[in-house]
C-alpha positions as CSV (number, residue, x, y, z in Angstrom):
1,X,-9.4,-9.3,-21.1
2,X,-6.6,-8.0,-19.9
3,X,-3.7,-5.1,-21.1
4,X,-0.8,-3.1,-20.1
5,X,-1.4,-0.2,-21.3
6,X,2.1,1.4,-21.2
7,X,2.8,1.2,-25.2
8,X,-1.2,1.7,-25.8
9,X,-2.6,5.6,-26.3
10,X,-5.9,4.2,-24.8
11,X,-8.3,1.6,-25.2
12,X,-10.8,3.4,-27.7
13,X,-10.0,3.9,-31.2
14,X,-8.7,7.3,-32.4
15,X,-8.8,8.5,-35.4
16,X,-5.3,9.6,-35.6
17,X,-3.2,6.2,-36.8
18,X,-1.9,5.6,-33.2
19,X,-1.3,2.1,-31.5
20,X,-4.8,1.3,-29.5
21,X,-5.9,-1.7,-27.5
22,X,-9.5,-2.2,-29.3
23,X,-7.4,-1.8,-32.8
24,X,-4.9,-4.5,-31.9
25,X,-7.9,-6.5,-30.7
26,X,-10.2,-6.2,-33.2
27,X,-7.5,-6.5,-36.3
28,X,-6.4,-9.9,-34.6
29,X,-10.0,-10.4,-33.9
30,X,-11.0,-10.2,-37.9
31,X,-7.8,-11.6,-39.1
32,X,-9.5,-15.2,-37.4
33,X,-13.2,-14.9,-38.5
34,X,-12.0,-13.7,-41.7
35,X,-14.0,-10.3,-41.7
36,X,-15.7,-7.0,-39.6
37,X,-16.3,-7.1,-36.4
38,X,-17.2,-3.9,-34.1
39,X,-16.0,-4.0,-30.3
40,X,-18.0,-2.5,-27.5
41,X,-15.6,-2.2,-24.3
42,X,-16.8,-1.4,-20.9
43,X,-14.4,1.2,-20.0
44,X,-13.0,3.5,-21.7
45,X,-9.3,3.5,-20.4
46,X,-6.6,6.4,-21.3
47,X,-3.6,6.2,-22.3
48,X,-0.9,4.5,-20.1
49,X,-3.7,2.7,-18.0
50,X,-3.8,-1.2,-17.2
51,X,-6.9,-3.7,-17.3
52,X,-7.2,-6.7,-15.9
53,X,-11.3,-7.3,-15.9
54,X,-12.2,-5.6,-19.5
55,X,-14.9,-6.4,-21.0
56,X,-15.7,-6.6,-24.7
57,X,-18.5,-7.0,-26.4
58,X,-19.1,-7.8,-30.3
59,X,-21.4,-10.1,-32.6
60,X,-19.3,-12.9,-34.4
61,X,-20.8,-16.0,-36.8
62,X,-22.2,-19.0,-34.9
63,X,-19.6,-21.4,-36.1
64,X,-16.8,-19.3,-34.6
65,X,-14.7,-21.8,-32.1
66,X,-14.2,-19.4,-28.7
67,X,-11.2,-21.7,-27.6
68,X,-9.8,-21.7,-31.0
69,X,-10.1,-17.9,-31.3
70,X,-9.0,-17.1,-27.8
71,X,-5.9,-18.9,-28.7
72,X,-5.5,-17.2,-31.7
73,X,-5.8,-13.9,-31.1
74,X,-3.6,-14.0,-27.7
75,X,-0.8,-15.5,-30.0
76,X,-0.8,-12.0,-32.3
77,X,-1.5,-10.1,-29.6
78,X,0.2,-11.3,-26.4
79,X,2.2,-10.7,-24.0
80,X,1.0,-7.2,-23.8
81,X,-3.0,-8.1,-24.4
82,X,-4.5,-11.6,-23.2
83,X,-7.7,-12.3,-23.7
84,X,-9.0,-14.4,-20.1
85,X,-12.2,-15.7,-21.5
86,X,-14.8,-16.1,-24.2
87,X,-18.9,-16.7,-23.8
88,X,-21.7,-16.4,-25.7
89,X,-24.1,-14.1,-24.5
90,X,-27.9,-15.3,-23.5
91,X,-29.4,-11.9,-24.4
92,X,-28.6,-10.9,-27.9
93,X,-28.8,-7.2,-26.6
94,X,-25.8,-7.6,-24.0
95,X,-23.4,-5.0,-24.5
96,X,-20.1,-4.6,-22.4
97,X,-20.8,-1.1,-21.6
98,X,-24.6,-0.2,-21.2
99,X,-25.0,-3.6,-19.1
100,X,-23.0,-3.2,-16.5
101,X,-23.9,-2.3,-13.3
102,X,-20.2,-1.0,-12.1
103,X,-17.1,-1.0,-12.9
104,X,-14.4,-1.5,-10.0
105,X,-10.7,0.5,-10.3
106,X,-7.4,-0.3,-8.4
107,X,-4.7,2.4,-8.2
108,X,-1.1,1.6,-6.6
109,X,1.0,3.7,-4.7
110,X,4.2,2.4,-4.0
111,X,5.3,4.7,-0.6
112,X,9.1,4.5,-0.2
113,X,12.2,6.1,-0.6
114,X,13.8,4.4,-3.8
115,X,12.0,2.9,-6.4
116,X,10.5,-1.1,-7.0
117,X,11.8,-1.5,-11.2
118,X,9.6,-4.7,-10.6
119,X,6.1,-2.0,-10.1
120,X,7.3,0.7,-11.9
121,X,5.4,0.5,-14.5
122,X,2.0,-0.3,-12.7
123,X,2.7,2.4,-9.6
124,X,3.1,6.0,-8.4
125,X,6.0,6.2,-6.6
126,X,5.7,8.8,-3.7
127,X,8.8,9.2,-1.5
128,X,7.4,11.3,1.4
129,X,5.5,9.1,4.2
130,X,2.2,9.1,3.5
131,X,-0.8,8.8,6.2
132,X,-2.6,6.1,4.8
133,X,-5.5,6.5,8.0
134,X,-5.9,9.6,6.9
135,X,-6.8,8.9,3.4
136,X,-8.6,6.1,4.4
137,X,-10.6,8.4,6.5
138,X,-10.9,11.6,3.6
139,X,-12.8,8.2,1.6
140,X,-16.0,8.3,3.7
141,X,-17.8,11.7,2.0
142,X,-17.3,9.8,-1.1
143,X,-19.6,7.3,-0.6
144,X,-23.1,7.5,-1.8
145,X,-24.5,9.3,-4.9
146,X,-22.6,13.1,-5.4
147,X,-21.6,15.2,-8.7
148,X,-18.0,14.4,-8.7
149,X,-17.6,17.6,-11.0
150,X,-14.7,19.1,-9.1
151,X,-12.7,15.6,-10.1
152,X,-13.8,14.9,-13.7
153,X,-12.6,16.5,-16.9
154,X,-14.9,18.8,-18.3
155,X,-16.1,17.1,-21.6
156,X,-15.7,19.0,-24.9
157,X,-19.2,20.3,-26.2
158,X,-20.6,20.7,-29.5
159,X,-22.0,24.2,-29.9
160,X,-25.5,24.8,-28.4
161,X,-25.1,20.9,-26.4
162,X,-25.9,20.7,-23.1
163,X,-23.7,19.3,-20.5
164,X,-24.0,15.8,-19.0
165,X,-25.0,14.5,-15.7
166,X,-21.4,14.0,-14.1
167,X,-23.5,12.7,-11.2
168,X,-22.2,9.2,-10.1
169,X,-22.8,6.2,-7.1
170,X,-19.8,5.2,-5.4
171,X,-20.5,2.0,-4.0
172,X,-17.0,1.1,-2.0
173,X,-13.9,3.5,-1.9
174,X,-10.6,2.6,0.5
175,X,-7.0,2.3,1.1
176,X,-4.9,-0.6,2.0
177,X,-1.5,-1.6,2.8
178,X,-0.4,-4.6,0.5
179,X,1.0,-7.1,2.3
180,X,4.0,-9.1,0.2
181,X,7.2,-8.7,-1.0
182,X,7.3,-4.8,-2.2
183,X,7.9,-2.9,0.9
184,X,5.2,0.2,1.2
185,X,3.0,-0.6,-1.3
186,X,-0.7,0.8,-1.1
187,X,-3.4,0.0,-3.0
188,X,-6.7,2.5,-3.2
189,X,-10.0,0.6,-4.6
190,X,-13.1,2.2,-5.8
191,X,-16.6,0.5,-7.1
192,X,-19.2,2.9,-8.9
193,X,-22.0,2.5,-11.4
194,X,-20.1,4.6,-13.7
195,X,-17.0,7.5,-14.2
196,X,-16.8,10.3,-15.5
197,X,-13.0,11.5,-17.2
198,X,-9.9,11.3,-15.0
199,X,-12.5,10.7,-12.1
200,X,-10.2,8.0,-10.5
201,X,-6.9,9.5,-10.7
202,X,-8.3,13.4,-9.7
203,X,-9.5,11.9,-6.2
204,X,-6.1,9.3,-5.8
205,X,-4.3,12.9,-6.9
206,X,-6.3,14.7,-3.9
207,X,-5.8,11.8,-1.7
208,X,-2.6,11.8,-2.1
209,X,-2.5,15.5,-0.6
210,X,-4.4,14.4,2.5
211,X,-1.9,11.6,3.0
212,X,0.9,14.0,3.0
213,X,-1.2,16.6,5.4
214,X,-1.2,19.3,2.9
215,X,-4.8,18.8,2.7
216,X,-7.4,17.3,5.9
217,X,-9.5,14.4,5.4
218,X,-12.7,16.5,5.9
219,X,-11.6,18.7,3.0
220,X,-13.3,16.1,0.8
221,X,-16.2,16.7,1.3
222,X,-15.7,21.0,1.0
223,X,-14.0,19.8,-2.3
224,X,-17.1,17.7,-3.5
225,X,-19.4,20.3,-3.1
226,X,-18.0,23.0,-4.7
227,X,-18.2,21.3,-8.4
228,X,-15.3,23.1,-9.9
229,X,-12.2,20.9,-11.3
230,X,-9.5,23.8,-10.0
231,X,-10.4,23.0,-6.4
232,X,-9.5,19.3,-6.2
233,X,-5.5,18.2,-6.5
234,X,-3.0,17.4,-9.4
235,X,-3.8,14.1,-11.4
236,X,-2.1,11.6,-10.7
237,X,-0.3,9.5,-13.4
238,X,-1.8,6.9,-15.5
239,X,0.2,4.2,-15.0
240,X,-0.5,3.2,-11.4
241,X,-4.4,2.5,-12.9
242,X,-6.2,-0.7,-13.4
243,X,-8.9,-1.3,-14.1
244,X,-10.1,-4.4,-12.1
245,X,-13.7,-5.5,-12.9
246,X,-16.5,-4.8,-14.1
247,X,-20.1,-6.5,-13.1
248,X,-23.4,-8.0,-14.9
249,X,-26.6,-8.8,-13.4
């Protein structure tokens, strides 16, 4: 599926009465199969954050009509949510989040001096030039299996709870010019088993710092190591997220 996430405070249900993705989904979901269903999503997007490979998991009855339901629910729940594509899955133990085996992000930078109103609302807009070889370059010590503490958000523990493994395998992690009509837009892509909390926008927030020379590209890898959240650069905003896909064996 996918979502603009603008209007959304997340994907994940809350349980103060705000507007989610999963609650638009599933009440449009149950309003067509005529009772509960409970939605298992792969990710785990905040608010203000785009999808356009979601995946969502969730048992329905065997007579349900997927091509009749798809239409259905995109008609209450379109233009801002559309769901791509319905399947049955073979294994009745699939779920969208403890199958995968990644989940790929896109983040756009739009690098100019005024503003695109046509990627506004999917980009960071960063006047100053940016050096995109040198962010390119600061992508390398990220690579590999490393505790990404210094870019995640500490989670909230319950008293006497241990804290998690915020260990994760980045698979693929670079920067690219987009070729087209919007004039210096960049697009940074990252594939990893897994991420931790505000992950993806912490190191497109530090990145950002090496493209503009306030930081070196080997600084990522001082960064890294050091596993504390203060020494890695501002967030940057939500809206410039997507996330892009996520894989099954």
């Amino acid at each position: 599926m996918a979502y603009d996430g603008t209007e959304f405070h997340g994907f994940a249900a809350q349980k103060s009465n705000v507007r989610t993705v999963v609650g638009e989904l599933r009440t449009a979901i149950e309003k067509v199969v005529r009772g509960p269903v409970q939605l298992v999503g792969a990710g785990r997007t905040d608010t203000g954050v785009h999808a356009w490979g979601q995946v969502v998991s969730c048992d329905l009855p065997a007579r349900c009509n997927l091509e009749g339901l798809t239409r259905r629910v995109n008609s209450m729940c379109g233009p801002q949510i559309s769901v791509r594509d319905w399947t049955w899955a073979d294994d009745p133990e699939f779920s969208a989040r403890f199958s995968a085996t990644y989940r790929h992000y896109r983040y756009h930078v739009l690098n100019a001096p005024e503003s695109n109103p046509f990627v506004a609302r999917t980009s960071w807009h960063v006047v100053e030039p940016l050096r995109i070889w040198a962010m390119q370059l600061a992508c390398d010590p990220l690579i590999g299996e490393h505790d990404f503490s210094s870019f995640c958000r500490c989670p909230k523990l319950a008293e006497g709870e241990a804290p998690p493994s915020l260990a994760r395998r980045v698979m693929n992690a670079s920067w690219q010019q987009v070729a087209g009509d919007v004039p210096g837009l960049m697009r940074f892509e990252i594939r990893a088993n897994a991420f931790c909390h505000q992950m993806v926008r912490s190191l497109v927030g530090t990145l950002v710092r090496v493209g503009l020379g306030e930081l070196h590209a080997g600084d990522m890898r001082a960064i890294l190591v050091q596993r504390d959240r203060t020494a890695a650069g501002q967030i940057a905003p939500p809206h410039g997220l997507v996330l892009w896909e996520v894989g099954y064996d």
